[in-house]
C-alpha positions as CSV (number, residue, x, y, z in Angstrom):
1,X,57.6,-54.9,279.2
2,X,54.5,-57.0,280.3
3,X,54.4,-56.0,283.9
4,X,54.6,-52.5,283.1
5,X,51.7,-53.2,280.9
6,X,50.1,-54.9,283.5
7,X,50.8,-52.3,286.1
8,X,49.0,-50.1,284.1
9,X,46.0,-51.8,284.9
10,X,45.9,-49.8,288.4
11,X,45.8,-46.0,287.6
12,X,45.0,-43.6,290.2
13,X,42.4,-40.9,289.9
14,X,40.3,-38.4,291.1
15,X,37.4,-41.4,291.9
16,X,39.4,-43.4,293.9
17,X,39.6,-41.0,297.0
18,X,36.1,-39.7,295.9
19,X,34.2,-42.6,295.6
20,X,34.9,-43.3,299.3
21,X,34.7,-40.0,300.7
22,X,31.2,-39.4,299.0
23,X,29.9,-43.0,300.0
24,X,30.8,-42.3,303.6
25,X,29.3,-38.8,303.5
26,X,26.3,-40.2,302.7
27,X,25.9,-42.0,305.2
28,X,26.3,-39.7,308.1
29,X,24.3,-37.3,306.5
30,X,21.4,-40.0,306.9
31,X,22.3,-40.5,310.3
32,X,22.6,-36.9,311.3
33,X,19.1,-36.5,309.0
34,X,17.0,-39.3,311.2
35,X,18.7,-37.9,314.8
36,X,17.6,-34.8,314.1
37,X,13.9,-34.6,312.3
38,X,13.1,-38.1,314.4
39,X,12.6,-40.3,310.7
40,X,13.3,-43.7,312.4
41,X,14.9,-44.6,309.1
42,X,15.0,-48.3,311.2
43,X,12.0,-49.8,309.8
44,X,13.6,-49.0,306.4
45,X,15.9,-51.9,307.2
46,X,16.0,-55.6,306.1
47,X,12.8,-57.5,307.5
48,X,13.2,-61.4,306.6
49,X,10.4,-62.8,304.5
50,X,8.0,-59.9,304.6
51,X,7.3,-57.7,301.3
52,X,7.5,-54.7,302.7
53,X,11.1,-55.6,304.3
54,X,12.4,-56.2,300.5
55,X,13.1,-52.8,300.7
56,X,15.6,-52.6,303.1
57,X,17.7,-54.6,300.6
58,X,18.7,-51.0,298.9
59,X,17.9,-48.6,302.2
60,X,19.8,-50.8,305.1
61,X,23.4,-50.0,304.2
62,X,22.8,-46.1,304.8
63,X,21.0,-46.5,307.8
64,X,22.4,-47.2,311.3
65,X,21.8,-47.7,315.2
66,X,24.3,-45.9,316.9
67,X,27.2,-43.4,316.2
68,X,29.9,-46.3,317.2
69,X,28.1,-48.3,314.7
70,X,28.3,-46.1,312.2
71,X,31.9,-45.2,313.5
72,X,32.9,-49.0,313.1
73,X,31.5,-49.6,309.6
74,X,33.3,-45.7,307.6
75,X,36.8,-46.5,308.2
76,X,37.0,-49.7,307.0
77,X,34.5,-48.7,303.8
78,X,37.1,-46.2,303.3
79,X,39.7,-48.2,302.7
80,X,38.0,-50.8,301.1
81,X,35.7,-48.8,298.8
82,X,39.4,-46.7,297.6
83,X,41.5,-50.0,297.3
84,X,38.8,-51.6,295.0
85,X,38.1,-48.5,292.7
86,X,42.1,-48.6,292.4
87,X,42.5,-52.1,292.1
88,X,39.5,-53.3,290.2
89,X,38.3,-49.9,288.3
90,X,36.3,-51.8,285.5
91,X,34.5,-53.7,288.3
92,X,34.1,-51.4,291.0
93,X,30.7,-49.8,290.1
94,X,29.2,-53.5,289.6
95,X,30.7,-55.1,292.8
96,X,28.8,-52.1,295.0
97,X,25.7,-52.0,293.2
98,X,25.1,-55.7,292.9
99,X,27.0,-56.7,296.2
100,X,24.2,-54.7,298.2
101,X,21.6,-56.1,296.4
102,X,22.7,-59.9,296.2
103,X,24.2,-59.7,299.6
104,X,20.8,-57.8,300.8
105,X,18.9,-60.2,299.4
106,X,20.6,-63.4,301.0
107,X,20.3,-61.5,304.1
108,X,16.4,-61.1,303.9
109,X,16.1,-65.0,303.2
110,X,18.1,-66.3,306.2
111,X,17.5,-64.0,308.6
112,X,15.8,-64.1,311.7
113,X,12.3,-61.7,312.4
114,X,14.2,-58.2,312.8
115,X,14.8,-55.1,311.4
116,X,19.0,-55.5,309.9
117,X,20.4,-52.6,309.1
118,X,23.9,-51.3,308.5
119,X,26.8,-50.8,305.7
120,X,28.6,-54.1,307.5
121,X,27.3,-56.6,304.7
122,X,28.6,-54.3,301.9
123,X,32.0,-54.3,303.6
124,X,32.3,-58.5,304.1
125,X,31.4,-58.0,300.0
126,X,34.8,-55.9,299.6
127,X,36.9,-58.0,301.4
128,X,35.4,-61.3,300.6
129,X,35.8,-60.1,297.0
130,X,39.4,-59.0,297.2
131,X,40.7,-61.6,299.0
132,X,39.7,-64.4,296.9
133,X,40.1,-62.3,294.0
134,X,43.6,-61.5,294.5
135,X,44.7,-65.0,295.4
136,X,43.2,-66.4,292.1
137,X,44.6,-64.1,289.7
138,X,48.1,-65.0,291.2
139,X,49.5,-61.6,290.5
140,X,52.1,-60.0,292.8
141,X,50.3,-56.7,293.3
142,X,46.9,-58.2,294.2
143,X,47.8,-61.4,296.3
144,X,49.3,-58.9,298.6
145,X,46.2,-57.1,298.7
146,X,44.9,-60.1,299.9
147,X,47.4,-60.7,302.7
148,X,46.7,-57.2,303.5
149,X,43.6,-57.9,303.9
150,X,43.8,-60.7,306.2
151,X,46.1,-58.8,308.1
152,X,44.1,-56.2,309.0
153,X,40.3,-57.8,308.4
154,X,41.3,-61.5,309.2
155,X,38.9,-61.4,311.9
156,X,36.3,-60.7,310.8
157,X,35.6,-63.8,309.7
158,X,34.5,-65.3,313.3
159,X,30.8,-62.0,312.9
160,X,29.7,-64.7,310.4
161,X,28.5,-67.5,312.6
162,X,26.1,-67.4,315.1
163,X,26.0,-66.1,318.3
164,X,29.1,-64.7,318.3
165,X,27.8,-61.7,319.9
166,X,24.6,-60.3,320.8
167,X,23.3,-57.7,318.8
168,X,25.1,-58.2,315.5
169,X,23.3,-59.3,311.8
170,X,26.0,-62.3,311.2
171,X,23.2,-63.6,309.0
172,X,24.5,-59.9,306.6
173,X,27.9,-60.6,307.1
174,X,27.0,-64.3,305.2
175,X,25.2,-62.6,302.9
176,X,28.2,-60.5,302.2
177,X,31.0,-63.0,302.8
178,X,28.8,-65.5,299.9
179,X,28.5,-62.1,297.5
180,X,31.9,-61.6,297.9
181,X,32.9,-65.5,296.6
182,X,30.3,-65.6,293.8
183,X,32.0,-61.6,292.5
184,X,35.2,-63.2,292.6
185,X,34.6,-66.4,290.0
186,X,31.7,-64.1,287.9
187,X,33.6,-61.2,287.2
188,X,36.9,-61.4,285.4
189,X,40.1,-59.9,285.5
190,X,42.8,-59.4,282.6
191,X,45.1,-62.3,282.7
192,X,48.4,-61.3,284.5
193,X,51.3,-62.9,283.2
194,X,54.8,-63.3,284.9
195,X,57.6,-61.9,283.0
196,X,59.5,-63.8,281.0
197,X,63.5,-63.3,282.8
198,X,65.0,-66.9,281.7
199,X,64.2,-69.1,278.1
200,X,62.7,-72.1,280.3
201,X,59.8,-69.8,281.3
202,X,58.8,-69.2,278.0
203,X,56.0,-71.7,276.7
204,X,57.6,-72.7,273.7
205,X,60.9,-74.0,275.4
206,X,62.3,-77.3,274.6
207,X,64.5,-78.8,277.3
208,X,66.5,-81.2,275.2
209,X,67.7,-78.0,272.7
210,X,69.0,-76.4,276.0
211,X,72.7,-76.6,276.4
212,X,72.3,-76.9,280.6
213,X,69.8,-79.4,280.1
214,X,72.0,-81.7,277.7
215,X,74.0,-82.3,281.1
216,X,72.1,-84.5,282.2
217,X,70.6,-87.7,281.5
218,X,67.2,-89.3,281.3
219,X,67.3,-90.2,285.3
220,X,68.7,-86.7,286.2
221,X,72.1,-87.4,286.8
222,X,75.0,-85.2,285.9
223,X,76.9,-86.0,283.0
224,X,80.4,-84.6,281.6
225,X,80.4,-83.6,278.2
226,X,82.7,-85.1,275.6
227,X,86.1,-84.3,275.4
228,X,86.6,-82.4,272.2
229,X,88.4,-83.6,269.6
230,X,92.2,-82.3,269.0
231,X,92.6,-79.9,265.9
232,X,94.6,-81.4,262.9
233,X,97.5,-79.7,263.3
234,X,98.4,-77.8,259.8
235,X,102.3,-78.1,258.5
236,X,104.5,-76.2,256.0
237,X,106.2,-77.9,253.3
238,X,109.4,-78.4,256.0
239,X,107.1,-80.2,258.6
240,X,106.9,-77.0,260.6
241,X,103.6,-76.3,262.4
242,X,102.0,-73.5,261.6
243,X,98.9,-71.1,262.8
244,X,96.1,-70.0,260.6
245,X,95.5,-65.9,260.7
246,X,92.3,-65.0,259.4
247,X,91.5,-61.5,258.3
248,X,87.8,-60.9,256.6
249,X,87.9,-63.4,253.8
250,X,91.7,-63.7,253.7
251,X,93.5,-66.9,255.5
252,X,96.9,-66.5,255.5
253,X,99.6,-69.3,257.7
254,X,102.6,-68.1,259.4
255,X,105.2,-70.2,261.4
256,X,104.8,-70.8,265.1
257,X,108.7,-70.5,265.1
258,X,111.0,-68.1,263.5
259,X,111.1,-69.3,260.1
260,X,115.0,-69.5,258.4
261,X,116.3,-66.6,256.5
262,X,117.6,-66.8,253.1
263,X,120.2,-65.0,251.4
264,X,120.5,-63.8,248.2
265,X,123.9,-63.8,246.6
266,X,124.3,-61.7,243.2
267,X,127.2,-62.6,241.0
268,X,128.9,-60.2,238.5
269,X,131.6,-59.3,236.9
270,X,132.2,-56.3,236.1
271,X,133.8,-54.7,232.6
272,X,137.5,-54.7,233.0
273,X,139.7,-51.5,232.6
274,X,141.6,-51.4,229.4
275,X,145.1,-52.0,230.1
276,X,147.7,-52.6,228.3
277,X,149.2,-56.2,228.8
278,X,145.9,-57.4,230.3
279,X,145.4,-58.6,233.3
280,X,143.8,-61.4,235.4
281,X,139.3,-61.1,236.1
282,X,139.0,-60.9,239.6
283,X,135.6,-62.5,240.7
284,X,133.4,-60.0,243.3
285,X,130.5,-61.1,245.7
286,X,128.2,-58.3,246.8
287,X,126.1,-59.7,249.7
């Protein structure tokens, strides 16, 4: 009963395929957009320790360099974006908005003089969040959303130190991977509780009621339990034993061996004929 009111916690929806699918959208729709009217959306981006770069906080995850770029960074937002609106629906909209602007903002304080752009921050958010959500809660369904996620984004984790390789913003990625960590111990989850199969899971148990447990004594060791005491043996009035029948409220004894068997003799004598003379009373035994 509690894990199927736990497992209700994950209900799928329209929003968790839409959510995704309209994020991504966007995204090539701004890239399509500055390709073809010229915008160079790039100086929109993340700029380090400049006013005017504070607003590439909200603008840099929809603007990118390259079509592979863009490529690289929509199917894992797809994935990610669908598994946490399924996963964590009450904290979804929160770990987006905020994780772009926290994970923006750490980016803009420790990075170096250039313009960092790309949805690549957001996504170290999602599965920096997951992850270490997942494994904290301890629950079966999301700590193998975690191993999932190492599975397939493991790697990722080497884009968050320097020089790694040319061209990349591993200073958003650490913005991201930190969001991520922070998300995980702010916001909380409903507490997931194993079900209760055997009594020694339940909080309340008391090992030295439990009939198993009694076998054993204080150092751990295995110990018989008493032989049981014989029954007193119940006897009729002839020293015969005898077995006790109960029915509802009604004892009654009968003989473990065939008991003797009595007969009864009647004696009469019947009224003689009248005879002349007389005669002698003959004495008659009717079994």
């Amino acid at each position: 009963m509690i894990n199927n009111q736990q497992d209700n916690q994950f209900k799928f929806s329209p929003s968790v395929l839409a959510w995704p699918l309209y994020f991504v959208l966007l995204l090539w729709v701004v890239f399509w957009a500055d390709g073809k009217f010229h915008l160079h959306l790039t100086e929109f981006g993340i700029y380090p320790r400049t006013l005017k770069g504070l607003r590439g906080i909200v603008f840099s995850p929809f603007l990118h360099g390259s079509l592979e770029h863009l490529y690289n960074n929509s199917i894992p937002l797809l994935v990610l974006i669908a598994g946490l609106r399924y996963f964590y629906r009450k904290q979804a909209l929160q770990v987006l908005v905020y994780g772009v602007l926290l994970s923006g903002f750490i980016t803009w304080l420790i990075g170096r003089e250039s313009y960092h752009i790309g949805a690549s921050g957001l996504i170290y958010v999602l599965v920096s969040f997951m992850f270490f959500k997942g494994m904290q809660s301890g629950y079966y369904r999301l700590v193998a959303l975690s191993l999932l996620i190492v599975m397939f984004y493991g790697g990722m984790i080497w884009y968050v130190f320097p020089d790694i390789e040319e061209g990349i913003s591993w200073e958003g990625h650490l913005g991201g991977l930190i969001t991520g960590i922070l998300f995980s111990r702010i916001y909380s989850t409903p507490q997931y509780k194993k079900q209760i199969t055997y009594d020694w899971q339940r909080p309340d148990f008391d090992p030295s009621q439990d009939p198993f447990m009694k076998r054993f004594d204080e150092n751990g060791n295995f110990v018989n339990p008493p032989k049981p005491e014989p029954e007193e043996e119940l006897t009729d009035g002839h020293g015969e034993p005898v077995t006790q029948v109960t029915q509802g409220n009604l004892s009654t004894a009968s003989h473990t061996h065939n008991a003797p068997v009595f007969r009864i003799v009647y004696n009469y004598i019947p009224k003689p004929a009248e005879q002349e003379g007389g005669g002698d009373i003959e004495e008659e035994k009717a079994d």
